[in-house]
The first five atom37 places (N, CA, C, CB, O) and aatype in JSON, in Angstrom:
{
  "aatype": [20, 20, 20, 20, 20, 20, 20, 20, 20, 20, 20, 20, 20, 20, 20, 20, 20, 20, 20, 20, 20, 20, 20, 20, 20, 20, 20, 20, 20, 20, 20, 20, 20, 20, 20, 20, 20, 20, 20, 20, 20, 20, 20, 20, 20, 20, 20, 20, 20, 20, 20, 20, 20, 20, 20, 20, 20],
  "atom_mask": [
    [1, 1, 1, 1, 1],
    [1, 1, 1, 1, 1],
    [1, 1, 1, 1, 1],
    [1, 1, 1, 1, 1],
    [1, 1, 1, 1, 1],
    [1, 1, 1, 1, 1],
    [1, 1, 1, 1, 1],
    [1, 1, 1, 1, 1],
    [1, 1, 1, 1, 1],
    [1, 1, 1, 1, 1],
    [1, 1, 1, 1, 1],
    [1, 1, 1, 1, 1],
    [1, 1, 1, 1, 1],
    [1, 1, 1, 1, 1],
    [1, 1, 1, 1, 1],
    [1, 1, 1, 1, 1],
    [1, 1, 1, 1, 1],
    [1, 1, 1, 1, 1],
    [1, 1, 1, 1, 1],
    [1, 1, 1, 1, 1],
    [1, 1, 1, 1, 1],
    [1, 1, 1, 1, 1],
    [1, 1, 1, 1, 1],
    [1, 1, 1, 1, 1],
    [1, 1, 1, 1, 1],
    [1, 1, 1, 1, 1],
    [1, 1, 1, 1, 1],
    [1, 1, 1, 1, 1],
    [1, 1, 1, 1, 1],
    [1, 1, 1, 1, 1],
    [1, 1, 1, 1, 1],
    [1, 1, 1, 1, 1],
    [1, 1, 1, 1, 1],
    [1, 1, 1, 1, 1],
    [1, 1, 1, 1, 1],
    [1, 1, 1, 1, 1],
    [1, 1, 1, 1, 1],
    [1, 1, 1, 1, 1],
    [1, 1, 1, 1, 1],
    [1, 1, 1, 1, 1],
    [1, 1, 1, 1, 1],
    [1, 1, 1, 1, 1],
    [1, 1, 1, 1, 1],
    [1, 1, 1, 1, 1],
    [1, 1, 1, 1, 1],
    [1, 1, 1, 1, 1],
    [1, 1, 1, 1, 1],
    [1, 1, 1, 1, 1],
    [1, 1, 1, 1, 1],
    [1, 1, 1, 1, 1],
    [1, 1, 1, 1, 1],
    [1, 1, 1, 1, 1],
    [1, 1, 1, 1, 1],
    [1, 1, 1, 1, 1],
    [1, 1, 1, 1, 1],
    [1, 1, 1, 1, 1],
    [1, 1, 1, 1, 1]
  ],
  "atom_positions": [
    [[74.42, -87.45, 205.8], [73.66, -88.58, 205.3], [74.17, -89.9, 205.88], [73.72, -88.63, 203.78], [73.4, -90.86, 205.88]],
    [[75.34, -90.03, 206.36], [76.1, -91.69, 206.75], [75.22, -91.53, 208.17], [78.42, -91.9, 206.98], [75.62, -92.47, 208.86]],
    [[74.42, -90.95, 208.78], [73.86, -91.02, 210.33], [72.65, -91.48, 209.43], [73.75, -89.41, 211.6], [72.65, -92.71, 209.36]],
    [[71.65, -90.93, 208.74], [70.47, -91.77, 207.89], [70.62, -93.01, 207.54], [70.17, -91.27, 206.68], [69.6, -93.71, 207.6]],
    [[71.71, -93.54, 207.16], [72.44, -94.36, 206.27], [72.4, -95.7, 208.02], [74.39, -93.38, 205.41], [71.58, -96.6, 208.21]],
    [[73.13, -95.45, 208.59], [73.29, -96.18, 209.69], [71.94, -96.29, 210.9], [74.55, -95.56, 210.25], [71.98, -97.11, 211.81]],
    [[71.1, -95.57, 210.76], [69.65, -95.83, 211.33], [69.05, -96.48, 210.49], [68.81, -94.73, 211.64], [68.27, -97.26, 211.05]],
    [[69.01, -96.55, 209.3], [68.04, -97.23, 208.19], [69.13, -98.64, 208.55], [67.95, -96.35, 206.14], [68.51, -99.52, 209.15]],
    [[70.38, -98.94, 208.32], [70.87, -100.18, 208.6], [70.32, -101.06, 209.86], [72.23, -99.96, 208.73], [69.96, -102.24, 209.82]],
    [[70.34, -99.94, 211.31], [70.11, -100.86, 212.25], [68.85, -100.87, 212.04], [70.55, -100.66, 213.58], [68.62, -102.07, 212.18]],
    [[67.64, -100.29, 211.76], [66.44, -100.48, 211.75], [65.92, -101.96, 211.27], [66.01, -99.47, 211.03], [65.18, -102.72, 211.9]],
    [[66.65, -102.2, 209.69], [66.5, -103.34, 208.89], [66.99, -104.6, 210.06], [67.52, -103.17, 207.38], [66.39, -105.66, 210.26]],
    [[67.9, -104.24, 210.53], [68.49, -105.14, 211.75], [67.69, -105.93, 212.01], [68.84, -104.57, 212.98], [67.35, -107.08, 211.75]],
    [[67.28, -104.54, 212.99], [66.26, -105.16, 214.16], [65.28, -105.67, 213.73], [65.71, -104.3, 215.12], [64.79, -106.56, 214.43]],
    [[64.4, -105.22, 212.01], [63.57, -105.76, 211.82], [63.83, -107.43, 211.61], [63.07, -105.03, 210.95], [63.06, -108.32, 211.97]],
    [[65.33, -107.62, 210.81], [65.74, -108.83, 210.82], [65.69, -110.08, 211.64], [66.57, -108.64, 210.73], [65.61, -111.26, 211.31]],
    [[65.74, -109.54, 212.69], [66.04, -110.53, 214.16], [65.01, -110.5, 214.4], [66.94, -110.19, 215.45], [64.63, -111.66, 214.59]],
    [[63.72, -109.37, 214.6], [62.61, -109.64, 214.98], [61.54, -111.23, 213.93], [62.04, -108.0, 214.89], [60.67, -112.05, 214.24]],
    [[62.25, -110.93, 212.78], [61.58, -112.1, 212.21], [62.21, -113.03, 212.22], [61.18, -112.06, 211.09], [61.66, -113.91, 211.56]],
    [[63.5, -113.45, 212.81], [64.08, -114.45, 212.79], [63.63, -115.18, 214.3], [65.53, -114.12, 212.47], [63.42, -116.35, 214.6]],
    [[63.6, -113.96, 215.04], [63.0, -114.67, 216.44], [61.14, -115.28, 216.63], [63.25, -113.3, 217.68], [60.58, -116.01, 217.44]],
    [[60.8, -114.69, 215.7], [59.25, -114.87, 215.48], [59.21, -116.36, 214.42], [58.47, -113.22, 214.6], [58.24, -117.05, 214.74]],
    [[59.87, -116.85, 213.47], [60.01, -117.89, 212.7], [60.58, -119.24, 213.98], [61.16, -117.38, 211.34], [60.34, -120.45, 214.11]],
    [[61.3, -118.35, 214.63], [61.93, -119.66, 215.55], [60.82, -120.1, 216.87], [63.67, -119.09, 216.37], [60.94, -121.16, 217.5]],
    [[60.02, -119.33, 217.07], [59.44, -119.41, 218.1], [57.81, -119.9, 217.02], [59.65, -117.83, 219.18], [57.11, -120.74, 217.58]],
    [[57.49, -119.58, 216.12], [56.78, -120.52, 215.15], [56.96, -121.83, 215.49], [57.2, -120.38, 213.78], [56.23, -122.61, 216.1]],
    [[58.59, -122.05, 214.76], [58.6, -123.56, 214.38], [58.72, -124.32, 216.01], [60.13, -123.97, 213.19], [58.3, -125.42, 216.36]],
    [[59.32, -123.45, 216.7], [58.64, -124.42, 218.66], [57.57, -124.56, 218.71], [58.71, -123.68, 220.31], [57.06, -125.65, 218.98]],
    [[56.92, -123.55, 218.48], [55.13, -123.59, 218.65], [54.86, -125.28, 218.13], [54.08, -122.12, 217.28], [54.61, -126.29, 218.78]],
    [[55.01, -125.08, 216.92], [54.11, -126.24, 216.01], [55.07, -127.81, 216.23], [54.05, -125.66, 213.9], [54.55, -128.9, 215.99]],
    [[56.42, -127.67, 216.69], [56.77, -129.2, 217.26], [56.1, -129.05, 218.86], [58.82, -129.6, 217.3], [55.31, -129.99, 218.91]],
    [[56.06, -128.6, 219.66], [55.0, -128.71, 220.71], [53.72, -129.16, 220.63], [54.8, -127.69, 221.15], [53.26, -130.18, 221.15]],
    [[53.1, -128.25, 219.86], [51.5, -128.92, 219.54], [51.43, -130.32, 218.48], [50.47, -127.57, 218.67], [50.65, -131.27, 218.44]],
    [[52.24, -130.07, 217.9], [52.26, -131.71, 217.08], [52.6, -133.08, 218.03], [53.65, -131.72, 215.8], [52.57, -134.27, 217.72]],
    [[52.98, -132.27, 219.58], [53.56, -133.58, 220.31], [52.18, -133.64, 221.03], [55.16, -133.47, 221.4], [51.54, -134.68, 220.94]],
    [[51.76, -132.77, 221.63], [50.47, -132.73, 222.12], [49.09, -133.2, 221.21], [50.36, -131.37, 222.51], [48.04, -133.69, 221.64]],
    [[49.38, -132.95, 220.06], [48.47, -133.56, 219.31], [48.5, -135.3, 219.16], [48.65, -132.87, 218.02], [47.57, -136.12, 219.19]],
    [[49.85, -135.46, 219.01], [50.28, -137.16, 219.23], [49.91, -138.0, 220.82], [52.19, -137.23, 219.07], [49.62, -139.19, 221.0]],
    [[50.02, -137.03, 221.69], [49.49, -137.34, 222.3], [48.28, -137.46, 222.89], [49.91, -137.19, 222.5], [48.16, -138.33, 223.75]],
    [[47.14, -136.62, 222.54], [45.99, -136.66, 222.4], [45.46, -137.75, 221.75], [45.7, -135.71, 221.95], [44.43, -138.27, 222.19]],
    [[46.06, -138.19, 220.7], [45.77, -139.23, 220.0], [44.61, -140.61, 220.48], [47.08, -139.62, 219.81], [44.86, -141.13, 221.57]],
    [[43.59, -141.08, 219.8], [42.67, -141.82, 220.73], [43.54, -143.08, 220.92], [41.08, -142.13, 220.11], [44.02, -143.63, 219.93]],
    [[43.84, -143.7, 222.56], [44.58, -145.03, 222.47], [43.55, -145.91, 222.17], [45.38, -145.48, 223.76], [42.36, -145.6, 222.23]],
    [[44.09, -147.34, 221.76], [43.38, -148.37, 221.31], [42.86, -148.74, 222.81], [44.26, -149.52, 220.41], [43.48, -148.78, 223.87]],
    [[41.24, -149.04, 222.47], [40.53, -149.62, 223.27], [40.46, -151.1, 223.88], [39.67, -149.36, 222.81], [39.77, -151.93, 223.29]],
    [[40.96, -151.35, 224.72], [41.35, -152.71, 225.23], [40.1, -153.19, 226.44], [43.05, -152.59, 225.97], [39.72, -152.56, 227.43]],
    [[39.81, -154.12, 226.08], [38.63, -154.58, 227.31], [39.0, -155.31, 228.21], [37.48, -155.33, 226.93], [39.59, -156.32, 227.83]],
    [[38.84, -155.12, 229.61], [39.11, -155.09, 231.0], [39.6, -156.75, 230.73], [37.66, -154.6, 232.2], [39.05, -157.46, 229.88]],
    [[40.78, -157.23, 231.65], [41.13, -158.09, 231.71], [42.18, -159.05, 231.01], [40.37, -158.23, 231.79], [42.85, -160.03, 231.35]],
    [[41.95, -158.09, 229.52], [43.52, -158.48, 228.75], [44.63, -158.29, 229.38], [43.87, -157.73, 227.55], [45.0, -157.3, 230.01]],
    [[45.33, -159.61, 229.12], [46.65, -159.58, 229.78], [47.76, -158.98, 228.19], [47.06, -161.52, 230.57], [47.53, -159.35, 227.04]],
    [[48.75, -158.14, 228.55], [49.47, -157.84, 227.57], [50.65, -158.83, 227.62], [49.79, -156.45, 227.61], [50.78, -159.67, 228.5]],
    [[51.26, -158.71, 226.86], [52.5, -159.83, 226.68], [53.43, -158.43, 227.12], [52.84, -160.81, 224.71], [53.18, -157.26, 226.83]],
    [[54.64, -159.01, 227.98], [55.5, -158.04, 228.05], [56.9, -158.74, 227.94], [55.26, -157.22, 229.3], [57.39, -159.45, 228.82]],
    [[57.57, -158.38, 226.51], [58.69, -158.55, 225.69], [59.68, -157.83, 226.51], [58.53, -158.02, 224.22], [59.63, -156.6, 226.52]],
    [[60.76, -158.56, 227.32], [62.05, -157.95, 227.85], [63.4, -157.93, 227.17], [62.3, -158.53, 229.0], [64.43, -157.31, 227.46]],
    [[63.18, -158.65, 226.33], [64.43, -158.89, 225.32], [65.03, -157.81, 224.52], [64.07, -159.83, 224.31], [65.98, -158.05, 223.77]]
  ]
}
């Protein structure tokens, strides 16, 4: 029975890591698309010829 005992352990393992690697690769997913989504973002519409002020300080 300790050979049952030690396949059922690594099994749980692997299932372990498999969801730990699937949660981590989740939470990349969704800071990626949240940056892509920020960036998608509509920019403010500016009409031809505004000069911007540019602050070097």
């Amino acid at each position: 029975m300790h050979k049952t005992e030690d396949v059922v352990a690594r099994a749980l393992a692997v299932v372990a890591a498999s969801k730990a690697l699937r949660e981590r690769q989740d939470r990349q997913r969704r800071e990626v698309y949240g940056r892509i989504e920020l960036a998608i973002m509509k920019k403010p519409n500016l009409p031809k010829g505004t000069q911007l002020p540019l602050n070097l300080q």
